[in-house]
ZADO-1210 file (C-alpha; in nm, 4 decimals, padded with zeros to 6 digits):
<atoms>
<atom x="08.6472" y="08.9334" z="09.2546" code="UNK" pos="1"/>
<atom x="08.6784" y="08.9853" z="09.6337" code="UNK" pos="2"/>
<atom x="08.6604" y="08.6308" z="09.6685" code="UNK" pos="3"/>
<atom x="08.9277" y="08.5975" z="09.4854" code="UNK" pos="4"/>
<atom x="09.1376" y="08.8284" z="09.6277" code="UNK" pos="5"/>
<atom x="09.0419" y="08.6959" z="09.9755" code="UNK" pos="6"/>
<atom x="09.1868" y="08.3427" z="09.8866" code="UNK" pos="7"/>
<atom x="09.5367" y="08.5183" z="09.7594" code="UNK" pos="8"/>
<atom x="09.5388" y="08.7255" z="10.0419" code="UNK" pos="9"/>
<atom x="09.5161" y="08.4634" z="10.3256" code="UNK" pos="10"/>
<atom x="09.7955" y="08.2617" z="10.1066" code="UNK" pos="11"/>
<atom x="09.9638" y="08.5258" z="10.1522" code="UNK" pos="12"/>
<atom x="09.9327" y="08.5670" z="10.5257" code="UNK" pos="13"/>
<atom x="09.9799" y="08.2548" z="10.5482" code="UNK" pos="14"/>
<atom x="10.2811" y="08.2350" z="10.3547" code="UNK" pos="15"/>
<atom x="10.3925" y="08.5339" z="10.5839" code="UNK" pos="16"/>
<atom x="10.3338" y="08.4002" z="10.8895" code="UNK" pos="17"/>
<atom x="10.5046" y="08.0349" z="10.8338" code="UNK" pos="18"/>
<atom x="10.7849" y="08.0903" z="10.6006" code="UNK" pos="19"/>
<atom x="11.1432" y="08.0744" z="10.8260" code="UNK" pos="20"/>
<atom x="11.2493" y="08.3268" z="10.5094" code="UNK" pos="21"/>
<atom x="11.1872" y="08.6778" z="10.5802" code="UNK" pos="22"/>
<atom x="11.3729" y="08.8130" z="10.3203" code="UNK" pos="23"/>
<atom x="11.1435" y="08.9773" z="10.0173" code="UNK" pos="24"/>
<atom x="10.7785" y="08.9058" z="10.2552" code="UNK" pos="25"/>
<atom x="10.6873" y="09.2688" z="10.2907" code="UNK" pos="26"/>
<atom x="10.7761" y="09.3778" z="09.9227" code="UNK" pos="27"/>
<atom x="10.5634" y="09.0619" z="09.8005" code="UNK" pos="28"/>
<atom x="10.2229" y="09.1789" z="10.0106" code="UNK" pos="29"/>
<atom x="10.2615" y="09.5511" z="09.8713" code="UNK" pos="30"/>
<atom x="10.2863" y="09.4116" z="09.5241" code="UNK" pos="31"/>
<atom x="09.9585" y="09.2170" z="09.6134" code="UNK" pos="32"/>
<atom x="09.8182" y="09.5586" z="09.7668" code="UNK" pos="33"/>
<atom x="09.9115" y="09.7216" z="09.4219" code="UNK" pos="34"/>
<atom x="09.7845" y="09.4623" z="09.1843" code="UNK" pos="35"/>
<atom x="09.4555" y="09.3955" z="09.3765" code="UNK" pos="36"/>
<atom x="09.3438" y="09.6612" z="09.6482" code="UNK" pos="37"/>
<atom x="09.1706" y="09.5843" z="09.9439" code="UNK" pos="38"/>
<atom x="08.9390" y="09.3175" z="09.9784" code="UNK" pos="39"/>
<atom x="08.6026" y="09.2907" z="10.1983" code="UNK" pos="40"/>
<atom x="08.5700" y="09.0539" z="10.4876" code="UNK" pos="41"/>
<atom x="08.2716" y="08.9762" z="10.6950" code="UNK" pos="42"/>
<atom x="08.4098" y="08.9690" z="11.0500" code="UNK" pos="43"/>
<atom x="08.2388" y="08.9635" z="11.4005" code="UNK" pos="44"/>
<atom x="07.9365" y="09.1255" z="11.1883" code="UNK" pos="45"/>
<atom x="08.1395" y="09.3903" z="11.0279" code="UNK" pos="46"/>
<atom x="08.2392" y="09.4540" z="10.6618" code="UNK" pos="47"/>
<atom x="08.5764" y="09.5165" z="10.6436" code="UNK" pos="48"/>
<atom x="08.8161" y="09.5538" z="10.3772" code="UNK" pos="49"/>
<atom x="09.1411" y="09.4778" z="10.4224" code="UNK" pos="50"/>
<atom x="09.4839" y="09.4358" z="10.2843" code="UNK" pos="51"/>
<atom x="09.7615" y="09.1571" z="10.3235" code="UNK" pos="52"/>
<atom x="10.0494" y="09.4463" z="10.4173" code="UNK" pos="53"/>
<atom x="09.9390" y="09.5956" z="10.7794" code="UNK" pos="54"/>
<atom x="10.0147" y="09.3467" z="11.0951" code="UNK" pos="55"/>
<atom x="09.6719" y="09.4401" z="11.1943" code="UNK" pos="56"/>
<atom x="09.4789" y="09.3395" z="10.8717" code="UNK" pos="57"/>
<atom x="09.7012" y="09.0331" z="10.8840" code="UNK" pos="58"/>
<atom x="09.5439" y="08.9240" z="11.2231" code="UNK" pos="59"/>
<atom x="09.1769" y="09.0282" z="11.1304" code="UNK" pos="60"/>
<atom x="09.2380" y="08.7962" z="10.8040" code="UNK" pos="61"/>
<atom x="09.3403" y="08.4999" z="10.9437" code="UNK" pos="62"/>
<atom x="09.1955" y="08.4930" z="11.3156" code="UNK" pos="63"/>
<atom x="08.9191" y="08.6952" z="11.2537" code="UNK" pos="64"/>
<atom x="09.0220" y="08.8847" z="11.5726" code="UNK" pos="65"/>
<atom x="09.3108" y="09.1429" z="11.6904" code="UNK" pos="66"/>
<atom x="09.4978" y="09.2155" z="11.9714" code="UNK" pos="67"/>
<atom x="09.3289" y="08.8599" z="12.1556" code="UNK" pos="68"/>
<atom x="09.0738" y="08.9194" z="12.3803" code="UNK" pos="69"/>
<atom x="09.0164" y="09.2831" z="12.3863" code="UNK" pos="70"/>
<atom x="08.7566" y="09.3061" z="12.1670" code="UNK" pos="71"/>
<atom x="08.5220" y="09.0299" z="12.3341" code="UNK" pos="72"/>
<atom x="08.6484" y="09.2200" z="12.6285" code="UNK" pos="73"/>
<atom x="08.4910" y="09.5569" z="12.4913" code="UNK" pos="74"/>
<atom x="08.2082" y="09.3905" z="12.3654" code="UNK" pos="75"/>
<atom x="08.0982" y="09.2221" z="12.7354" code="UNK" pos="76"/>
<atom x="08.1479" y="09.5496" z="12.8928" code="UNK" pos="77"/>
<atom x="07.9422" y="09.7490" z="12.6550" code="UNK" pos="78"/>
<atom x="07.6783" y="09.4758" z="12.6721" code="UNK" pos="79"/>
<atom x="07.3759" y="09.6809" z="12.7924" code="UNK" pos="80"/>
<atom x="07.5033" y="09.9914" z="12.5520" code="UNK" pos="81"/>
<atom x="07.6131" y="10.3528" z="12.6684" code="UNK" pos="82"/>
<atom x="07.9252" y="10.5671" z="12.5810" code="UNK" pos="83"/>
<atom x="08.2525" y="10.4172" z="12.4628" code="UNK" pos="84"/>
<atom x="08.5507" y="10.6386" z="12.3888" code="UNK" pos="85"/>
<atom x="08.8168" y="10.5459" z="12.1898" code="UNK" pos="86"/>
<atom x="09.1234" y="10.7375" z="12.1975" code="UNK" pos="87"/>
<atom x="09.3833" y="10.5611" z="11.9295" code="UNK" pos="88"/>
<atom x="09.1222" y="10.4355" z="11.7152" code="UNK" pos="89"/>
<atom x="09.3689" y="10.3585" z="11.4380" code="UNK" pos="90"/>
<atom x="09.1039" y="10.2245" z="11.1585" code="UNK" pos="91"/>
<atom x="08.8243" y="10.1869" z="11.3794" code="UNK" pos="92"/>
<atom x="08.7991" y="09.8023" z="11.4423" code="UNK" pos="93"/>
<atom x="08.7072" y="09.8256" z="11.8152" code="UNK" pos="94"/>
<atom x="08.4785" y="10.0702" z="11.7304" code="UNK" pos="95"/>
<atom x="08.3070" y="09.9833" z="11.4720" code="UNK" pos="96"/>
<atom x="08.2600" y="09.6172" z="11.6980" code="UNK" pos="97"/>
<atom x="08.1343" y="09.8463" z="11.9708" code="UNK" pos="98"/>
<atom x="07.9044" y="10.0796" z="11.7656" code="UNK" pos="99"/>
<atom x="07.7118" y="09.7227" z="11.6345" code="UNK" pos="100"/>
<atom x="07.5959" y="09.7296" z="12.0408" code="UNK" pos="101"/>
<atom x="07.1993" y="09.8477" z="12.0029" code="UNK" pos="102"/>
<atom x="07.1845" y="10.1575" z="12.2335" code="UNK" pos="103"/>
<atom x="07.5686" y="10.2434" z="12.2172" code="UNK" pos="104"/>
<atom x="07.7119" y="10.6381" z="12.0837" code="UNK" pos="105"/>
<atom x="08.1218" y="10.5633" z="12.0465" code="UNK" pos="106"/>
<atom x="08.3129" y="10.8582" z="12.0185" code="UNK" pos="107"/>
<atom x="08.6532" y="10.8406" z="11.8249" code="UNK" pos="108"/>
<atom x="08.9928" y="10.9734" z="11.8376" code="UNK" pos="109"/>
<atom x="09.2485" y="10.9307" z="11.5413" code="UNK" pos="110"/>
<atom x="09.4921" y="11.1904" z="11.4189" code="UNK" pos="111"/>
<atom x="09.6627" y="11.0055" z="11.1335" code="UNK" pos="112"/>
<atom x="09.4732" y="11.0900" z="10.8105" code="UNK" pos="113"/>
<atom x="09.5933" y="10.7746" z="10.6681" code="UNK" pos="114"/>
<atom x="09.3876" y="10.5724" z="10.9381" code="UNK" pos="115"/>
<atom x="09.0980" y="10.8332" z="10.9296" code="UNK" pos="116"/>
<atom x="09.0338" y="10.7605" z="10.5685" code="UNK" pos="117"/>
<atom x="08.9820" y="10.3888" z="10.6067" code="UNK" pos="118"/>
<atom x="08.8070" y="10.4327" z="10.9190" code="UNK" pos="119"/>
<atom x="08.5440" y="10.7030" z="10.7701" code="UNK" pos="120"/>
<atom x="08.5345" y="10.3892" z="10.4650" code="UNK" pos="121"/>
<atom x="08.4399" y="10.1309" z="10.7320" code="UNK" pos="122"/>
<atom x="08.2140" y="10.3744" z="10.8873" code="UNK" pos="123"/>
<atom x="08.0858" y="10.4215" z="10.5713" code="UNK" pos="124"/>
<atom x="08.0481" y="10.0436" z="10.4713" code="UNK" pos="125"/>
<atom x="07.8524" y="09.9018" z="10.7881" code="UNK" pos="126"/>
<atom x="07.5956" y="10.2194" z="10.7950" code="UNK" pos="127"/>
<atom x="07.7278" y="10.2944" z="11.1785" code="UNK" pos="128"/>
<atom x="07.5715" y="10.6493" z="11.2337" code="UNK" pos="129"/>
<atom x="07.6242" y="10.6272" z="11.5689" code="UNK" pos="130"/>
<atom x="08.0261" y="10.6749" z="11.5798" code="UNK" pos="131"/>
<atom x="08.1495" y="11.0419" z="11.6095" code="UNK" pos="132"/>
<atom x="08.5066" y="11.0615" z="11.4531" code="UNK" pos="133"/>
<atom x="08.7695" y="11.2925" z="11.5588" code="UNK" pos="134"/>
<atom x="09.0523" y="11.3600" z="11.3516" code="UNK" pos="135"/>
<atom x="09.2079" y="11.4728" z="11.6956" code="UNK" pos="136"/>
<atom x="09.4706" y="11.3564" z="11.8763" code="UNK" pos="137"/>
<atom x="09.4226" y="11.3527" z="12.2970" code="UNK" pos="138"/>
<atom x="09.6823" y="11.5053" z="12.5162" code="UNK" pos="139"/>
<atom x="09.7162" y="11.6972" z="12.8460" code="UNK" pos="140"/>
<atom x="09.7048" y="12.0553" z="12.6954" code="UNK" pos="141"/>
<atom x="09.6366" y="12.2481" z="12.3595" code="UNK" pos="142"/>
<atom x="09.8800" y="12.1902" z="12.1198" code="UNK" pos="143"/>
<atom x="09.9846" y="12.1723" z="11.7491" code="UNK" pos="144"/>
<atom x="10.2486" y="11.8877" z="11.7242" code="UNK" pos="145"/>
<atom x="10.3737" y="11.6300" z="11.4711" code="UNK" pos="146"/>
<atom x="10.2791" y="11.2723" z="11.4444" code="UNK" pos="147"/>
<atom x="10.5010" y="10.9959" z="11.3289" code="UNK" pos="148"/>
<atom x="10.3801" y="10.7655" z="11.0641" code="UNK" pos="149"/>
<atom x="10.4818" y="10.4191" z="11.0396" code="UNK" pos="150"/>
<atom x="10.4598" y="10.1916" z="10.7442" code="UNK" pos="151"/>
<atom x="10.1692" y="10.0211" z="10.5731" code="UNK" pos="152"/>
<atom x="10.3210" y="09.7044" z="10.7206" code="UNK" pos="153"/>
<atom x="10.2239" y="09.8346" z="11.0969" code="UNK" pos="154"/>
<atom x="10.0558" y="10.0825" z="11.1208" code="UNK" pos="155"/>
<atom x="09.9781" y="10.0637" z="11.5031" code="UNK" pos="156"/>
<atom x="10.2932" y="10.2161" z="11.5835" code="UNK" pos="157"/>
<atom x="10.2076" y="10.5497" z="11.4818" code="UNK" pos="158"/>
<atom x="10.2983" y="10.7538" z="11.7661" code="UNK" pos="159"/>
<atom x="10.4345" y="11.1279" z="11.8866" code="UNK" pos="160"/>
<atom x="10.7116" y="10.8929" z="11.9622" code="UNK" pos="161"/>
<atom x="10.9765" y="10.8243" z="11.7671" code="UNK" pos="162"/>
<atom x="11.0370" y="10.4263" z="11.7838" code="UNK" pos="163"/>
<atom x="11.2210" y="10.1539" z="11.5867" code="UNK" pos="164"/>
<atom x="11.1105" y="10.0730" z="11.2280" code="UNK" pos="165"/>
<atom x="11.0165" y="10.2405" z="10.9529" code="UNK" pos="166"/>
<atom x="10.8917" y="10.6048" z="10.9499" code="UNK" pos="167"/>
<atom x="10.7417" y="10.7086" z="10.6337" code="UNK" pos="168"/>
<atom x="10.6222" y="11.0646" z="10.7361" code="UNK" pos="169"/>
<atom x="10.5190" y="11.2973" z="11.0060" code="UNK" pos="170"/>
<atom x="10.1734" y="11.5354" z="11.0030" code="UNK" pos="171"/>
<atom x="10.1162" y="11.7689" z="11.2053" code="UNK" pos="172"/>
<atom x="09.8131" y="11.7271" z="11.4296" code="UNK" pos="173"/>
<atom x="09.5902" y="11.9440" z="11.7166" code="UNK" pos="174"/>
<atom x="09.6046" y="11.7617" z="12.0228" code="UNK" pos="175"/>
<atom x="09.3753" y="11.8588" z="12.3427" code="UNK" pos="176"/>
<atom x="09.2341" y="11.7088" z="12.7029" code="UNK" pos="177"/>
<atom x="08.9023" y="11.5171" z="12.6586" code="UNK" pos="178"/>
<atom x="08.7266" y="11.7730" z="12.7625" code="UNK" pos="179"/>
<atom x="08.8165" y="11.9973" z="12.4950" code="UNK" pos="180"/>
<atom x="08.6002" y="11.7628" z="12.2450" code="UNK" pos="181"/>
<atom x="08.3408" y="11.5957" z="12.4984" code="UNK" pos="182"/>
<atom x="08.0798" y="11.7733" z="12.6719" code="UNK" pos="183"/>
<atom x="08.0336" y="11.7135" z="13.0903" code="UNK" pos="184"/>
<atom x="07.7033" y="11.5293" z="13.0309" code="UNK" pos="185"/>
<atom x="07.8970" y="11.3482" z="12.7702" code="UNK" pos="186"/>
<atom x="08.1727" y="11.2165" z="12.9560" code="UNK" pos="187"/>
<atom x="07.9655" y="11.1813" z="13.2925" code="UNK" pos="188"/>
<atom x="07.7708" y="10.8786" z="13.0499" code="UNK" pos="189"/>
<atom x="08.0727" y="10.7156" z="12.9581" code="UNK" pos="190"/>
<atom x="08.0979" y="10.3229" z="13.0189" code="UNK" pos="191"/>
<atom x="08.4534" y="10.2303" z="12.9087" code="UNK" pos="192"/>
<atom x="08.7525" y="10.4572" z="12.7555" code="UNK" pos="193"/>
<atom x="08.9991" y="10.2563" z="12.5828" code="UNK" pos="194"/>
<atom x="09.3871" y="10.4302" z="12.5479" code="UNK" pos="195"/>
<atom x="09.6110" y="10.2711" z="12.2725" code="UNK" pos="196"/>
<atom x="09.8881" y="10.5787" z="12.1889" code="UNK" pos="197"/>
<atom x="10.2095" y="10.3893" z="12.1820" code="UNK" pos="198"/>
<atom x="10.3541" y="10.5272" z="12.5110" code="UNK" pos="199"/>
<atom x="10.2091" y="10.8148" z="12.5005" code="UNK" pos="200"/>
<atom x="09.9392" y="10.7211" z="12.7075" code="UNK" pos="201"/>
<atom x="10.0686" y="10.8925" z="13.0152" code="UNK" pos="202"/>
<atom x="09.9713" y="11.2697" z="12.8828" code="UNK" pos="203"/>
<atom x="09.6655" y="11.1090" z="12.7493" code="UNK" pos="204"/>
<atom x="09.5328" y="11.0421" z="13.0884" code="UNK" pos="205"/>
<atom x="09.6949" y="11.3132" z="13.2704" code="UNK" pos="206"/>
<atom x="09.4394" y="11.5523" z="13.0429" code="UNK" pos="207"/>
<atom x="09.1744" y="11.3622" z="13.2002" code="UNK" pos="208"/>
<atom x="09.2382" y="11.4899" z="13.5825" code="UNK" pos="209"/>
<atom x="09.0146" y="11.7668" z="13.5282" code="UNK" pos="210"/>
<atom x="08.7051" y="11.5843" z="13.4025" code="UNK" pos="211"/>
<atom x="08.7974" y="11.2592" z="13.6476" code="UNK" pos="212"/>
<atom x="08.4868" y="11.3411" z="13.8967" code="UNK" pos="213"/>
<atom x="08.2435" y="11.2709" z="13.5802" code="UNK" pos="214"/>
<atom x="08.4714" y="10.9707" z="13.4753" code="UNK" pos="215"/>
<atom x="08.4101" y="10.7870" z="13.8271" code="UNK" pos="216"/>
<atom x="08.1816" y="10.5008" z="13.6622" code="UNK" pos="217"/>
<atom x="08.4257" y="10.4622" z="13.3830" code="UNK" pos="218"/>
<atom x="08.6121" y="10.1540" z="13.3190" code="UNK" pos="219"/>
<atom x="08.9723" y="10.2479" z="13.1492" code="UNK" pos="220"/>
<atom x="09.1569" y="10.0074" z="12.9694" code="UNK" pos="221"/>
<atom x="09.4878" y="10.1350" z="12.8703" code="UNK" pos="222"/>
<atom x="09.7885" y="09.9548" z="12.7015" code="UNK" pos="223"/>
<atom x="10.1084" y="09.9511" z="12.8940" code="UNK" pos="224"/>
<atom x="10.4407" y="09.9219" z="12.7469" code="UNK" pos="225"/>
<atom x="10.7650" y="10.0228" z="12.9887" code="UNK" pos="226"/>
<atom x="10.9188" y="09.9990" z="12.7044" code="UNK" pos="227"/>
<atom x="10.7054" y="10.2792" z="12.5295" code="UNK" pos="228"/>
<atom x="10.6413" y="10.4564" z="12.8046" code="UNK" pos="229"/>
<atom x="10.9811" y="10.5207" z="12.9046" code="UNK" pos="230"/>
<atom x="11.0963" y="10.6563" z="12.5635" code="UNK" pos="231"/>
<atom x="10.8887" y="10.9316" z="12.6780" code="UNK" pos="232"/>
<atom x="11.0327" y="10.9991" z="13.0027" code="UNK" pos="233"/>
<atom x="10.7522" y="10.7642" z="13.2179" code="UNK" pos="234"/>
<atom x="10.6923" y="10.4328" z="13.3492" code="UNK" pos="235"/>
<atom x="10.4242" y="10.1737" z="13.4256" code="UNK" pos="236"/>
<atom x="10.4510" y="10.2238" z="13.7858" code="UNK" pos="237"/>
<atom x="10.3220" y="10.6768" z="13.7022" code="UNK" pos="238"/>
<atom x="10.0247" y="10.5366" z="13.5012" code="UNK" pos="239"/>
<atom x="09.9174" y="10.3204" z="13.7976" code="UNK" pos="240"/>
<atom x="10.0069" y="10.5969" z="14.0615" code="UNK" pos="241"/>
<atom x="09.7549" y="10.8508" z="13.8396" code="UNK" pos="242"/>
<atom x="09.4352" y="10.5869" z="13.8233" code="UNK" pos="243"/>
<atom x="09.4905" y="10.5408" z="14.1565" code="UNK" pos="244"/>
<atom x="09.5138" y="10.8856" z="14.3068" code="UNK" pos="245"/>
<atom x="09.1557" y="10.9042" z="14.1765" code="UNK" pos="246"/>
<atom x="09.0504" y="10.5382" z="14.3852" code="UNK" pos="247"/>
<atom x="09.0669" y="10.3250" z="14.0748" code="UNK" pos="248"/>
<atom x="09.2207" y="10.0022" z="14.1122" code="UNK" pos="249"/>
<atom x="09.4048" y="09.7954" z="13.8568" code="UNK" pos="250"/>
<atom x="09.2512" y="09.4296" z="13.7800" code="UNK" pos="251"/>
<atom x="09.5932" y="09.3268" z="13.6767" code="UNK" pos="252"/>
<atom x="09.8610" y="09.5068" z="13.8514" code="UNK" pos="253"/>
<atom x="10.2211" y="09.5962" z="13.7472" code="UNK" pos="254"/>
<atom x="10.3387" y="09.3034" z="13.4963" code="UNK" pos="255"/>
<atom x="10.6368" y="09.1959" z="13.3603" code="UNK" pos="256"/>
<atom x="10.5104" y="09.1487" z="12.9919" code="UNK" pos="257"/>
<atom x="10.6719" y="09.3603" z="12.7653" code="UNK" pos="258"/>
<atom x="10.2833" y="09.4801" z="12.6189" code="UNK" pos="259"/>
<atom x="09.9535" y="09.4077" z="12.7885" code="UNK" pos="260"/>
<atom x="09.5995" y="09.5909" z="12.8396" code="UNK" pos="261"/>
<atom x="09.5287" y="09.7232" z="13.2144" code="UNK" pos="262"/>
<atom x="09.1929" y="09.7834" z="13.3124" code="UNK" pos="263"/>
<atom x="09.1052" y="10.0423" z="13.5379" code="UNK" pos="264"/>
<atom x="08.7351" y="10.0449" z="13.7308" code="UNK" pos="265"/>
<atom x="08.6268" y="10.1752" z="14.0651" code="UNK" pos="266"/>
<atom x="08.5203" y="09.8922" z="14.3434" code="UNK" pos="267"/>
<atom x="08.2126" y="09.8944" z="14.3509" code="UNK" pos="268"/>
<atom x="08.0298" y="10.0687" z="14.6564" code="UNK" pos="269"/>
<atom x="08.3489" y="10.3299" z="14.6617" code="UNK" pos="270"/>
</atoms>
């Protein structure tokens, strides 16, 4: 059965990544969704199953990969194993690709129980007892707040932003600084921390200033959007300014592309 539903499924994406008609594309894929479920992949040595609705599926279904590079990325700088946090986990791809490392302990952050359900179910699948999900959302103080929820169809925008397209509901959710979850010896380990919070990434990292000192080995990569970050009240140039108040140095620098990953590392010797 799966391979069947594999074979309509990538028709599908095809279909919905070719066609000049846009009219009717999402309602066909949830129809699809309805009629056959999700259907497992093998991908990059994961089982993963999948629908034709969310952008992200899409991408893993046909390429196999999303969001380009980032995972090889992860995967090169995790090489030799160690601690990988992943605040904006969404349904766990990266780390899930991370936690196959031998000798890696990923720790998780995802408030949306819609994503937390198929992450736990790919957690689940590929036998990864080495991932520690929190159903926690990261922030620069204690707080209950509400989360907006997007659509099947893209689920990556979920956000405590409100942005453009279609909001189907809101939860409320306990946000925190990383310390709150992550013990010093913890965090004094970690190897890479990856931010993905759809502008909100500024008050992510600003939670970090009081645990920076056991970060200083850390390699952040963090998503920057002006366009996201200024909906709430920042810009590009702050996020820089923070990493660098603490001696990190971008390898990119300030960009004009509307959406790119930043990585954030230490030179070496400082």
């Amino acid at each position: 059965m799966d391979l069947l539903k594999r074979l309509v499924f990538k028709l599908y994406c095809v279909y919905h990544e070719k066609s000049p008609l846009q009219r009717g594309k999402a309602r066909l894929g949830i129809v699809l969704l309805k009629l056959f479920g999700l259907a497992r992949y093998p991908i990059n040595g994961l089982q993963l199953e999948l629908n034709p609705v969310s952008d992200i599926d899409r991408s893993l279904i046909v390429r196999g990969r999303h969001n380009g590079s980032l995972g090889p990325r992860l995967q090169e700088l995790m090489a030799q194993g160690g601690v990988f946090i992943d605040i904006g986990a969404n349904i766990g791809y990266f780390s899930m690709l991370v936690a196959r490392i031998p000798g890696t302990q990923v720790f998780s952050f995802e408030p949306s129980p819609r994503e937390q359900q198929r992450f736990a179910r790919g957690i689940a699948l590929n036998g990864l007892n080495n991932i520690t999900l929190f159903p926690y959302g990261i922030s620069d103080r204690e707080e209950l707040a509400l989360l907006n929820l997007y659509s099947l169809a893209n689920p990556g925008m979920n956000s405590r932003l409100k942005a453009h397209g279609e909001m189907v509901d809101q939860k409320e959710c306990f946000f925190a600084p990383l310390g709150h979850f992550l013990s010093e010896k913890l965090l004094s380990q970690a190897k890479v921390v990856k931010v993905d919070v759809e502008g909100f990434e500024l008050h992510v990292v600003k939670g970090f200033a009081p645990v920076m000192r056991l970060l200083e080995q850390a390699v952040f990569i963090v998503e920057v959007s002006e366009a996201n970050l200024s909906k709430a009240g920042h810009s590009a140039a702050e996020l820089y300014a923070f990493f660098a108040s603490f001696g990190f140095e971008p390898r990119l620098g300030l960009s004009g592309k509307a959406l790119y990953d930043e990585e954030f590392r230490r030179p070496r010797g400082g």
